[in-house]
N, C-alpha and C positions, 0 to 999 in steps of 0.2 A: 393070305385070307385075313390075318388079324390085324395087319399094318389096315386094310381097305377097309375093315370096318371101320377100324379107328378113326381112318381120316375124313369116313362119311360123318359119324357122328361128332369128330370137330366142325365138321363144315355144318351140319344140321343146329349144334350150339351154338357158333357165332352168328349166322342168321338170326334165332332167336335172342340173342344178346345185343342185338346193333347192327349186323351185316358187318357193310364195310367200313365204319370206323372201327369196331370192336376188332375187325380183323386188323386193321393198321395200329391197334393199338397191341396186341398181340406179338406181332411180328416185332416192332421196336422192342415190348421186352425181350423176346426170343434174340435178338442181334445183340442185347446187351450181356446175355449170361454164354451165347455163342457166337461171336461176331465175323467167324469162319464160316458159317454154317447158312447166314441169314444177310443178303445184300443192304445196302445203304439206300437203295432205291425205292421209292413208294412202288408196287406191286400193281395197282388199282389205276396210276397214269397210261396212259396211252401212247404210243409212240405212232407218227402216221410214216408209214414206209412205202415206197416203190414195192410191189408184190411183187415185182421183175425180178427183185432182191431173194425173194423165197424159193430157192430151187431144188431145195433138200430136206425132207421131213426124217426127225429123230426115231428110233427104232421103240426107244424106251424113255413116254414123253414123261414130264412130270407132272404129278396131278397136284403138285403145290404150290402154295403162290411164294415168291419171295425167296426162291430157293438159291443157292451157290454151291456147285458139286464139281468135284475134281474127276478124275478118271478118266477113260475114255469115251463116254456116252455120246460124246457131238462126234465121233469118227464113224458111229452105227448108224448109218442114216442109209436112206433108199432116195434115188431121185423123185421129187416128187410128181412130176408130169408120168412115173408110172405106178403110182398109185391109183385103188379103184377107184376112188373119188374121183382123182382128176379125168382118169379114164370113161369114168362114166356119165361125167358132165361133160364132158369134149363131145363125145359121140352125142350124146342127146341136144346138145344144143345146135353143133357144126354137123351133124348127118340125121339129124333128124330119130335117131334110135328111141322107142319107146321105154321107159324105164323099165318095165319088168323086164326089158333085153339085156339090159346095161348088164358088167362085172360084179358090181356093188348090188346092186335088187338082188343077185345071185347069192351073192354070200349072206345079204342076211336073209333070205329063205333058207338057207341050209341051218342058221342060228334058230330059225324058229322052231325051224323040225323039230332041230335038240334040246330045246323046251325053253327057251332064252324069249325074252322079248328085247328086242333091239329100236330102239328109238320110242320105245313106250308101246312099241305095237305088239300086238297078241294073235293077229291073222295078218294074211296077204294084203290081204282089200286095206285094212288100215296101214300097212305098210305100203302100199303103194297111193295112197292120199297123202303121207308123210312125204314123199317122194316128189307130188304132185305141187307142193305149196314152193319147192327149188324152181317151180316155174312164175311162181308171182314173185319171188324173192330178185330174181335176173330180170324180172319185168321193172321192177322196181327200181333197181339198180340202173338198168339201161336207161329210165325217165328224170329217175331223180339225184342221179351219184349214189356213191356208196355212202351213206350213215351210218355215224356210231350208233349201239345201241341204246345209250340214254337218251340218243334223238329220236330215235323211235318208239322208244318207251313215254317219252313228251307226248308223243302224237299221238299214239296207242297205247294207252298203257292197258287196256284190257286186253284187246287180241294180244298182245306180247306177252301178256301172262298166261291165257289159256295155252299156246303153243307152247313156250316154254314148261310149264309145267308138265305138260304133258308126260315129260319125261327126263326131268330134273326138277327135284324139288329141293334142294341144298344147295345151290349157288344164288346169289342175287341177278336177276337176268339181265341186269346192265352191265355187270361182269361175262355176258354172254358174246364176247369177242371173237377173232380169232385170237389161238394163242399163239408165243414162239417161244426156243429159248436162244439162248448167243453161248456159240462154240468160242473154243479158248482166240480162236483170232478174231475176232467180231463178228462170224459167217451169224446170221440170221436164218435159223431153221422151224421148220411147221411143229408146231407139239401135237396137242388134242382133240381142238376145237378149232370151227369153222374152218373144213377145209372143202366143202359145198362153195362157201363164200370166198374161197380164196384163188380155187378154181376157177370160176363167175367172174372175179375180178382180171386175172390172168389173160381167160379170153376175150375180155372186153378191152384189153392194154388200159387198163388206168392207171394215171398215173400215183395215186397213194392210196392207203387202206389203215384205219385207225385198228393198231394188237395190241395187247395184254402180252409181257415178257412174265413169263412162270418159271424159270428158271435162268442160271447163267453160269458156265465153266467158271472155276477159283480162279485160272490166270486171266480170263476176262475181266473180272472182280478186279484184279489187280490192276488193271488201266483203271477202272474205275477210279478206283482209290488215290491212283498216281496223279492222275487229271485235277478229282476234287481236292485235294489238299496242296501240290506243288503251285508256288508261288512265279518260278521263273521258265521263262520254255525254255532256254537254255539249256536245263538242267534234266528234261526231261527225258527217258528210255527214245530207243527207237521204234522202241511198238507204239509206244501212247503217242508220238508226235503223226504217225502214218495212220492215226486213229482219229485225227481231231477233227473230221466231220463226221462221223458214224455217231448216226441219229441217236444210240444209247448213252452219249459219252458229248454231244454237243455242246448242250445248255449248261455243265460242270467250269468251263473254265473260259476265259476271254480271251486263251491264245488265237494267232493268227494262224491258220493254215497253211499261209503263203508266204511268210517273214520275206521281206527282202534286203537282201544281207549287204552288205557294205562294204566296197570293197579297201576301204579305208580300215 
């Protein structure tokens, strides 16, 4: 309970402080007094990935940006195709199921009972008009591609802030991504946010979708590191060279992939 207030009211401060530079400027001092603890990676870039790629969401995602954690946390994951989300987008879109049928409308009417408001809603009826806008969001998707949301916030930037606000008022809404974070082999897994949109994307087979990575396993960190500073691939481990197209780890170094070796 204390960690959650905490981290609301750092996120409530750097919004009134700058948003996201003051949070990028944060983060590099936090890397500089713990450089274990905090990636080398700007937090706020976007990576656009294959969602093909996403088939496992984390148990225990992280509500931080910039984070680098050891442990086992990338091993607790649940497939994500049985998740309620995914489950209740599949049904509604592919059999036509009315939301209040769905898995997920279920659970959060049991949240409501318990006196929670889930997605900013306070009744059913508002909860199921939340519910109702996942239908302009696939419509949209389907007409237009998927968009980042700084593109949409260009286009709209008022409707984007009344929805968003609705029920987050401590993040910056163009920060309103999906998230992921990357298990110690590179696996790419769902954290917290948009997985409405990730769903959506999934059943429509597109091919990319612009995340926000929130976190990252320490030996992932560790290619990281290896990639950006080694000079020779020669030289390099057997993980970082079996790593050097994953999207996280690309743009750090100008080895070839595909060396071809000599037999001379």
């Amino acid at each position: 309970m204390y960690r959650r207030r905490r981290d609301r009211l750092c996120r409530r401060l750097l919004s009134r402080a700058g948003g996201i530079p003051a949070g990028r400027t944060y983060l590099r001092a936090r890397r500089r007094l713990d450089p274990e603890s905090i990636t080398d990676a700007d937090p706020f870039v976007r990576l656009w990935i294959d969602p093909a790629r996403i088939d496992r969401q984390v148990r225990t995602p992280s509500k931080r940006w910039g984070r680098v954690d050891g442990g086992d946390w990338d091993r607790d994951t649940v497939p994500f195709g049985e998740t309620a989300a995914y489950r209740s987008v599949e049904a509604h879109v592919d059999r036509g199921v009315p939301w209040r049928e769905t898995a997920e409308f279920e659970q959060y009417c049991d949240r409501l009972a318990a006196g929670e408001q889930p997605k900013g809603c306070a009744t059913e009826t508002e909860l199921e008009a939340r519910f109702e806008e996942l239908d302009a969001i696939y419509e949209r998707i389907t007409t237009d591609g998927y968009r980042s949301q700084p593109e949409l916030w260009a286009d709209r930037p008022d409707y984007q802030r009344d929805v968003f606000y609705k029920w987050d008022r401590t993040l910056d809404p163009r920060l309103d991504e999906i998230t992921v974070s990357i298990g110690r082999d590179g696996t790419v897994l769902h954290g917290d946010r948009g997985d409405h949109r990730l769903a959506i994307a999934k059943l429509l087979d597109l091919e990319e979708i612009p995340v926000l990575v929130r976190r990252r396993h320490a030996r992932w960190q560790s290619i990281r590191d290896e990639l950006s500073t080694e000079t020779r691939q020669s030289a390099l481990t057997a993980r970082a060279r079996s790593n050097l197209e994953h999207p996280d780890v690309c743009e750090l170094h100008g080895f070839d992939p595909d060396p071809v070796i000599s037999d001379y």
